[in-house]
C-alpha positions, 0 to 999 in steps of 0.5 A: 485547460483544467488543473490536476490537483496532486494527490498530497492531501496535507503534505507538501509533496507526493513523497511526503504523502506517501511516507505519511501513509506509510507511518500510519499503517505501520504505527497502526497495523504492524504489518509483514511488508507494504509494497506499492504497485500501479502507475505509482510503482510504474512511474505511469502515474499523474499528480492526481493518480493514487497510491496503491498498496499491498499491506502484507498481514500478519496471519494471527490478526484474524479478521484483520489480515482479510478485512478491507476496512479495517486495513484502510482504517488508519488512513481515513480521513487523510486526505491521500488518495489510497487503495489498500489491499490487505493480504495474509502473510501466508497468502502472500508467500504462497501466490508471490511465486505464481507467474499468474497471480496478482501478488506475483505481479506486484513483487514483479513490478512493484516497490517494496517500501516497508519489511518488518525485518529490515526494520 
């Protein structure tokens, strides 16, 4: 039988990756919101599954609030396996009420795990 390595790159703990993920895009991005969705969000997930997030850009960023590479920048080279999905403020507050969107989906059945108003 084969052993799953837990996706915790440098970090002691799954919790300790997350939150290392976390204060990279904050620091780096000073984004809207990050909310998590998928197997992670669902409590579906394996050690080895990664961590799929929405950041919620600000709209003045330009390139910035659409640009996947840029948004995934921070946490390159982490170690932590991520999917980060940019998405413009405004996007967001259009599509978060539509029972057909992916965003509507992710505030369905994802956790929200930064608001820049609650600090």
């Amino acid at each position: 039988m084969q052993t799953v390595a837990p996706n915790t790159g440098p970090f002691a703990t799954e919790a300790d990756a997350l939150d290392g993920v976390l204060r990279r895009l904050v620091d780096e991005l000073d984004p809207e919101a990050i909310w998590l969705f998928g197997s992670r969000a669902s409590g579906r997930s394996r050690p080895d599954s990664d961590f799929d997030l929405l950041v919620v850009t600000k709209t003045s960023d330009g390139e910035l609030a659409t640009d996947y590479d840029r948004v995934y920048a921070p946490i390159l080279g982490l170690g932590v396996g991520c999917d980060v999905v940019p998405c413009p403020i405004t996007d967001f507050l259009l599509e978060k009420d539509k029972p057909t969107s992916f965003v509507h989906e992710i505030v369905r059945t994802g956790r929200k795990l930064y608001d820049r108003r609650q600090g």
